[in-house]
C-alpha positions as CSV (number, residue, x, y, z in Angstrom):
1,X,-22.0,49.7,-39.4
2,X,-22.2,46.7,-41.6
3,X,-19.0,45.8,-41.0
4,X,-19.1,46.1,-37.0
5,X,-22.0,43.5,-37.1
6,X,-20.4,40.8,-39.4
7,X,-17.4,41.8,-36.7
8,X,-20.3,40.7,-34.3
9,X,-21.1,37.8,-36.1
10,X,-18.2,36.2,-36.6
11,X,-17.2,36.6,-32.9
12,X,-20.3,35.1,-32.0
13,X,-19.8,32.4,-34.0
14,X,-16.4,31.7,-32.4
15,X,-17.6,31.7,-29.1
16,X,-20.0,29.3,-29.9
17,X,-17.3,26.9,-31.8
18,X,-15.5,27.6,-28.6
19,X,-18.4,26.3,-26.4
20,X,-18.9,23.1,-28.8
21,X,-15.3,22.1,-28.1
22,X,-15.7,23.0,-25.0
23,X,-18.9,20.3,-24.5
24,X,-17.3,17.4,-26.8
25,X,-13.6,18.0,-24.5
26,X,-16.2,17.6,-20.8
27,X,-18.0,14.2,-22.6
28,X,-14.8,13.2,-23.5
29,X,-13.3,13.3,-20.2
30,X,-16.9,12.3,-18.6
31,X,-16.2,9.2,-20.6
32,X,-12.4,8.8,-19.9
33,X,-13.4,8.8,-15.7
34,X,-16.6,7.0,-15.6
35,X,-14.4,4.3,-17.9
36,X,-11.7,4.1,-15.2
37,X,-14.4,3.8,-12.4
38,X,-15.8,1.1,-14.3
39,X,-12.4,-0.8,-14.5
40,X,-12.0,-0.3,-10.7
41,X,-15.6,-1.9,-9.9
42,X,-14.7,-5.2,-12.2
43,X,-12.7,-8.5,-11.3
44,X,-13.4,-10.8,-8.8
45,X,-14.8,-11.3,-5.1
46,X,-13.1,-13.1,-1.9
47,X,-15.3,-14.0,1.1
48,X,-14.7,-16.3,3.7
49,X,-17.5,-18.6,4.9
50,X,-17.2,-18.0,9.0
51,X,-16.9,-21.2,11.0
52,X,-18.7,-22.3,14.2
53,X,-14.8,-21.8,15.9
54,X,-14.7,-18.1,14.8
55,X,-14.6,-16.0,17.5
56,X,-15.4,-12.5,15.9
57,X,-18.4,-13.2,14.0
58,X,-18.2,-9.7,12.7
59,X,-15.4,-9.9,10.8
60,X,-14.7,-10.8,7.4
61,X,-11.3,-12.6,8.0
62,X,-10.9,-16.1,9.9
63,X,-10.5,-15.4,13.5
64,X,-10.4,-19.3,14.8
65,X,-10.2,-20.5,17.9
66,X,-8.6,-23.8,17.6
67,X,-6.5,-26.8,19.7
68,X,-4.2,-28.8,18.9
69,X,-3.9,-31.6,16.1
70,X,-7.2,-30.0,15.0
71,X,-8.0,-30.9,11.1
72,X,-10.3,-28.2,9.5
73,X,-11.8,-27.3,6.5
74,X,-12.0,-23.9,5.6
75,X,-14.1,-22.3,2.6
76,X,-13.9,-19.2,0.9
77,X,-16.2,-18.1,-2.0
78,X,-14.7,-16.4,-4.9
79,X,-17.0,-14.6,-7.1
80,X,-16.3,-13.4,-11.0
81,X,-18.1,-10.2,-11.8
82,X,-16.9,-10.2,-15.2
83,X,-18.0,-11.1,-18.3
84,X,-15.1,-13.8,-19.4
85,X,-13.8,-16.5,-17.1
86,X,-11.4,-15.7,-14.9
87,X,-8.4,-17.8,-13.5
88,X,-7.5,-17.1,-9.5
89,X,-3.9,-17.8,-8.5
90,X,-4.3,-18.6,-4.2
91,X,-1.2,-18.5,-2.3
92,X,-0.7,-19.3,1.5
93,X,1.6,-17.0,3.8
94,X,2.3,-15.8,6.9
95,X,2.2,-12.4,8.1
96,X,5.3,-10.2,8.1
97,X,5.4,-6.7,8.6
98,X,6.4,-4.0,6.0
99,X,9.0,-1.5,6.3
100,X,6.3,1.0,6.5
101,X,5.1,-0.6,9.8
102,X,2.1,-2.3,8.2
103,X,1.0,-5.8,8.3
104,X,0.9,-7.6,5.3
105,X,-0.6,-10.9,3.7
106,X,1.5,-11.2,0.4
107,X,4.3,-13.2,-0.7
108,X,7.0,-12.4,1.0
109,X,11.4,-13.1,0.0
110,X,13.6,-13.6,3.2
111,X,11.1,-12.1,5.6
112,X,10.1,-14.7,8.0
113,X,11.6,-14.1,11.5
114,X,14.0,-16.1,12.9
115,X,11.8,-16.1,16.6
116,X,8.6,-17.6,14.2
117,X,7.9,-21.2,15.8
118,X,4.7,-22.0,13.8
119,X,4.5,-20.7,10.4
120,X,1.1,-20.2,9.1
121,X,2.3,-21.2,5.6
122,X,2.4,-24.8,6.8
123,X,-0.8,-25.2,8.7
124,X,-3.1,-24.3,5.9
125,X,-3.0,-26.4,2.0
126,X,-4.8,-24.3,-0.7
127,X,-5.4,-25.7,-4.5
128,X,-2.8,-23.0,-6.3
129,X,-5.4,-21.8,-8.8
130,X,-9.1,-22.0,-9.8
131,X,-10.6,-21.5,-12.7
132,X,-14.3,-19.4,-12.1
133,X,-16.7,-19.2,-15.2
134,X,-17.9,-15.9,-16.3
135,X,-20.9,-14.5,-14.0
136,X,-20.7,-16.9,-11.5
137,X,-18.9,-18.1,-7.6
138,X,-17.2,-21.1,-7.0
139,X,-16.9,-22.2,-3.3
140,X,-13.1,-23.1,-2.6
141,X,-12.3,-25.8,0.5
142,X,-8.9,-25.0,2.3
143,X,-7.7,-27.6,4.3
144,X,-6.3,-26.7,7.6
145,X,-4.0,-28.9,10.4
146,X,-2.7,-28.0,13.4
147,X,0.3,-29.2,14.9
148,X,0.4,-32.1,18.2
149,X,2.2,-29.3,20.2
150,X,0.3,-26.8,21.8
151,X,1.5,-22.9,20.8
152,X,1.3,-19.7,23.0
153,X,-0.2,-16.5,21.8
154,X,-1.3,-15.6,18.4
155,X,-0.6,-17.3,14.7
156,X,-1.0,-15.3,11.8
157,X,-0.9,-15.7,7.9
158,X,-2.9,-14.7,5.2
159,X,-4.1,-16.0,1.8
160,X,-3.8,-13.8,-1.4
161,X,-6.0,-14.2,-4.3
162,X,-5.1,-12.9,-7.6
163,X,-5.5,-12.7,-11.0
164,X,-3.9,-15.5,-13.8
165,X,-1.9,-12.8,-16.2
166,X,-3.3,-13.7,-19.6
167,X,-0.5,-15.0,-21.4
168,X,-1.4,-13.3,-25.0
169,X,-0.8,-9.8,-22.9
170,X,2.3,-11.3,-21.2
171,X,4.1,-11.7,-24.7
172,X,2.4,-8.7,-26.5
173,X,4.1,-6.6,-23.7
174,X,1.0,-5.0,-22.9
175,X,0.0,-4.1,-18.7
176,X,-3.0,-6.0,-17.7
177,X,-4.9,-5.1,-14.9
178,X,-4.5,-7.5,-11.7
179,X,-6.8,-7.6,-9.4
180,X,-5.5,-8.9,-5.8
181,X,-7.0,-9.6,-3.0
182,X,-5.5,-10.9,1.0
183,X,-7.9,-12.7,3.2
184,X,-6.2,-12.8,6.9
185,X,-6.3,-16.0,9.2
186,X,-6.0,-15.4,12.9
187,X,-5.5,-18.2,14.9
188,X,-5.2,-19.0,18.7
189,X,-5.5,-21.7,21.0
190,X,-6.4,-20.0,24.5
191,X,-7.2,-16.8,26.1
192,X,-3.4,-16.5,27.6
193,X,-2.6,-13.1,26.5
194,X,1.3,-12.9,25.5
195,X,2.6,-9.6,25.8
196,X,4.6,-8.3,22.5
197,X,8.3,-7.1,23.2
198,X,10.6,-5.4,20.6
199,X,14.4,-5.3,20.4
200,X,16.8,-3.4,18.0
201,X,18.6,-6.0,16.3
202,X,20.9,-3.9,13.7
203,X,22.0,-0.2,12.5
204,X,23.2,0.7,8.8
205,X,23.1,3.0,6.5
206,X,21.6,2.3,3.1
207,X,19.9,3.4,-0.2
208,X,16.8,4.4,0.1
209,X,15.2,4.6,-2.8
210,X,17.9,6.5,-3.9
211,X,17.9,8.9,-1.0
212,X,20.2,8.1,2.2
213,X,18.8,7.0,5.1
214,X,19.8,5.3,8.1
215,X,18.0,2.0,9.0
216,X,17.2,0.2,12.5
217,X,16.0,-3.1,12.1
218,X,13.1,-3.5,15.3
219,X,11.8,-7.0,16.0
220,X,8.9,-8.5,17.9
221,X,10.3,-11.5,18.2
222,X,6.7,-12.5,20.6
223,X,4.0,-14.4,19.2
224,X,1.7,-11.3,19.6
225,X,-0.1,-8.6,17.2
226,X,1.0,-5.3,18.0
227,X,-1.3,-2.0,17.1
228,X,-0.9,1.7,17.4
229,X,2.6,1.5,18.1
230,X,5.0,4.9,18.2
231,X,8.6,4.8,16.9
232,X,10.9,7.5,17.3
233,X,14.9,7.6,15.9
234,X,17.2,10.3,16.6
235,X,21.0,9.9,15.0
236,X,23.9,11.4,16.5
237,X,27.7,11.5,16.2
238,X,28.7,8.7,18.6
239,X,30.1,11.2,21.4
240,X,27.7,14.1,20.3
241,X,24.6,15.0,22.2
242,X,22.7,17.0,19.3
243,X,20.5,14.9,17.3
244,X,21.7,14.9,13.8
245,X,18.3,13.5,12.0
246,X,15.1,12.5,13.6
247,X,12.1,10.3,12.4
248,X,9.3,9.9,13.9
249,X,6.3,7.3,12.9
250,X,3.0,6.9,14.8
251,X,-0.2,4.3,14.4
252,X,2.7,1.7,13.3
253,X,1.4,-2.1,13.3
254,X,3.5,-5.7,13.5
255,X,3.0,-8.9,13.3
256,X,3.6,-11.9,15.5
257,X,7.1,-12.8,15.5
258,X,8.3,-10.0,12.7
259,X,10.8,-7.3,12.1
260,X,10.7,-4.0,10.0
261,X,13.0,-1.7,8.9
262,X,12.7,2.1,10.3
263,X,14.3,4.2,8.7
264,X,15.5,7.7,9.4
265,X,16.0,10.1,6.4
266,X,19.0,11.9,5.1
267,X,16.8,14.7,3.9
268,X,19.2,14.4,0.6
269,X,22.0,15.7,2.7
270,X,25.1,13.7,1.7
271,X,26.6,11.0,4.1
272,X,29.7,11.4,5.9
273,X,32.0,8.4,6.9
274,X,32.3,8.2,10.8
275,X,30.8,6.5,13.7
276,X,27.6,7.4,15.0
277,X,24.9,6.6,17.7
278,X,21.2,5.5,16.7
279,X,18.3,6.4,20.0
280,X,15.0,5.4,19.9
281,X,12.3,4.8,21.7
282,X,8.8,2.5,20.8
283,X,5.5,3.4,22.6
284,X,2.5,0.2,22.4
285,X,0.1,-1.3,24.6
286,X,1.3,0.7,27.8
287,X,4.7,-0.3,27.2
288,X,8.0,1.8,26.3
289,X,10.7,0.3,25.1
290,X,14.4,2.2,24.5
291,X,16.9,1.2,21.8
292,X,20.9,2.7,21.5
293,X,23.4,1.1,19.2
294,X,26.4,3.0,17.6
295,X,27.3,2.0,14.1
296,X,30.1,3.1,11.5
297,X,29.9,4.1,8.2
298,X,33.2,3.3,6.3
299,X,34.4,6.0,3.5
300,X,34.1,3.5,0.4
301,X,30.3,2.9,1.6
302,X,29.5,6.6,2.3
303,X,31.0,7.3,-1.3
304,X,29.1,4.5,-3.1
305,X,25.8,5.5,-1.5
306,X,26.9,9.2,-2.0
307,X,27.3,8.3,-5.9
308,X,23.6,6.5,-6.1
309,X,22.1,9.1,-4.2
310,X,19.2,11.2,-6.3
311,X,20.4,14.7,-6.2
312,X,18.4,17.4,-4.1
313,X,16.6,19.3,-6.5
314,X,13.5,22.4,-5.4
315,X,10.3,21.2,-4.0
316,X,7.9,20.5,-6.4
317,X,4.1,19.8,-6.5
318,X,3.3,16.3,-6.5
319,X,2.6,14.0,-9.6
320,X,-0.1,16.8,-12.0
321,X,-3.2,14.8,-13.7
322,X,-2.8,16.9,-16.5
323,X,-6.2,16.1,-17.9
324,X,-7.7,18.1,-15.2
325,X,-4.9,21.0,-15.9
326,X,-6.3,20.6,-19.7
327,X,-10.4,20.9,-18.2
328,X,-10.1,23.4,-15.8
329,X,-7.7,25.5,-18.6
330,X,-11.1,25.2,-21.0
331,X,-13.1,26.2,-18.4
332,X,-11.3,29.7,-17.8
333,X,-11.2,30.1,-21.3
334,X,-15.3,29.5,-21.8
335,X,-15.4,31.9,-18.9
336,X,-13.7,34.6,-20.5
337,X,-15.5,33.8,-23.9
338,X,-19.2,34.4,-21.9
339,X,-18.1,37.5,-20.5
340,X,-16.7,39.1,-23.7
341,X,-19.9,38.2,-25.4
342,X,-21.7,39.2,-22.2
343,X,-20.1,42.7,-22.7
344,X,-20.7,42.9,-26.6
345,X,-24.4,42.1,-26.3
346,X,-24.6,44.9,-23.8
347,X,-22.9,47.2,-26.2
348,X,-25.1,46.4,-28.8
349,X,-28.3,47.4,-26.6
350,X,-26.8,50.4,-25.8
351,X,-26.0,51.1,-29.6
């Protein structure tokens, strides 16, 4: 009997060594995600002080109404919620359009459409860094000029605001956080609504990557924002009439005067040399638009894209946080802990 109880004990005491780790492992993690959430709250602030010539007062991006010649100052308020100073790199750019149909503000390499008449980039002269001291905002004056000739429909570009890398992090190799931030700058000159109007300018196969894909370049080569636009690609063999692959993208956005890639995937299957047909058709603002081009694949570029291609492998889950894995392993265990000594004390009673 004795020995049953120091049996007892010694489970006891387990459980509650168990339960001790248990606590220390949850205020660890506690610490680890309130850390993280911290990190995402800190940096800097942009805001732009609204003009009398903005027309949506409710926004929080420059939406000017302007003529031409017109000389403006624009100023944006950068705030620094953190503790050191911080140094703000500004750069001016024009919209383009991502090859996920999104419109973006950010420095862009060999994007700007050939159709783009006035680009934004030249219009508006920003200093190309401040310095803000800790704890405090620093008012920032933009200086913006239009040209003598009048321009139809809508001009947009964007400034991005981000962090100065600190240079002791740079050469210790060390990833520093970088906090960016794009303020948009609509601008317009009249009411004249231009309609947007899309064309297919090229078909190709490439590396996508590292899966194959086929990819139609689509332009809106007007000088008009386009919103909730619908693309849909079939590919066929170029006398065929069963579609081979099919992509279809909805609630797709462009830019004035951009182009995009769409792509249609491969699903992993390999590519054959041959000629082909692309189809598609684009759906916006109560227009439809249809697109056919046939293309070839030669057998040297179907083998080199072949030979970069990442090979199919089984469906798997998507990216594990394994701290949570870790947790919710704990927990079961403390579960089954509670109940075992649940079950003992019982015995014991009925002893």
């Amino acid at each position: 009997m004795h020995v049953c109880v120091d049996g007892a004990t010694q489970k006891m005491k387990k459980s509650i060594w168990i339960v001790g780790l248990l606590g220390w492992v949850m205020v660890l993690f506690s610490g680890m995600w309130q850390q993280s959430a911290q990190a995402a709250g800190e940096g800097f602030t942009v805001k732009a002080e609204l003009p009398e010539n903005q027309r949506d007062t409710s926004a929080s991006y420059f939406d000017l109404r302007v003529s031409p010649n017109q000389a403006q100052t624009l100023n944006v308020v950068i705030q620094n919620r953190q503790a050191d100073p911080v140094t703000v790199l500004i750069k001016v750019n024009p919209a383009f359009t991502n090859d996920n149909g999104v419109v973006e503000y950010g420095e862009q390499v060999g994007r700007t459409d050939a159709s783009l008449k006035v680009n934004f980039k030249t219009l508006l002269k920003a200093p190309t860094e401040v310095t803000i001291p800790a704890l405090s905002q620093q008012t920032v004056p933009l200086q913006l000029k239009l040209p003598a000739q009048a321009f139809a429909g809508t001009v947009l570009g964007g400034l991005q605001f981000m962090a100065k890398p600190d240079e002791k992090a740079t050469t210790s190799g060390a990833v520093a956080n970088r906090y960016v931030y794009a303020l948009g700058v609509v601008l317009t000159e009249s009411d004249q609504v231009v309609p947007p109007n899309l064309r297919l300018r090229e078909v190709k196969a490439v590396s996508d990557h590292g899966h194959n894909a086929i990819q139609a370049n689509i332009q809106n080569f007007e000088p008009a924002m386009l919103k909730d636009l619908t693309v849909e690609g079939k590919i066929f063999e170029a006398d065929g009439s069963k579609a081979l692959y099919q992509t279809h993208k909805q609630q797709l956005k462009m830019a004035p005067n951009s182009n995009f890639n769409f792509k249609v995937d491969l699903n992993d299957e390999p590519l054959k040399p041959g000629k082909y047909r692309f189809e598609g058709v684009a759906k916006a603002a109560g227009r439809t638009w249809h697109f056919k081009k046939t293309f070839v694949v030669a057998q040297k570029e179907a083998a080199d894209l072949n030979a970069a291609a990442v090979k199919k492998v089984p469906a798997q889950a998507n990216a594990i946080d394994w701290r949570l894995l870790i947790l919710a392993g704990l927990v079961v265990l403390l579960t089954i802990n509670v109940i075992a000594f649940k079950r003992y004390a019982r015995h014991q009673r009925g002893a």
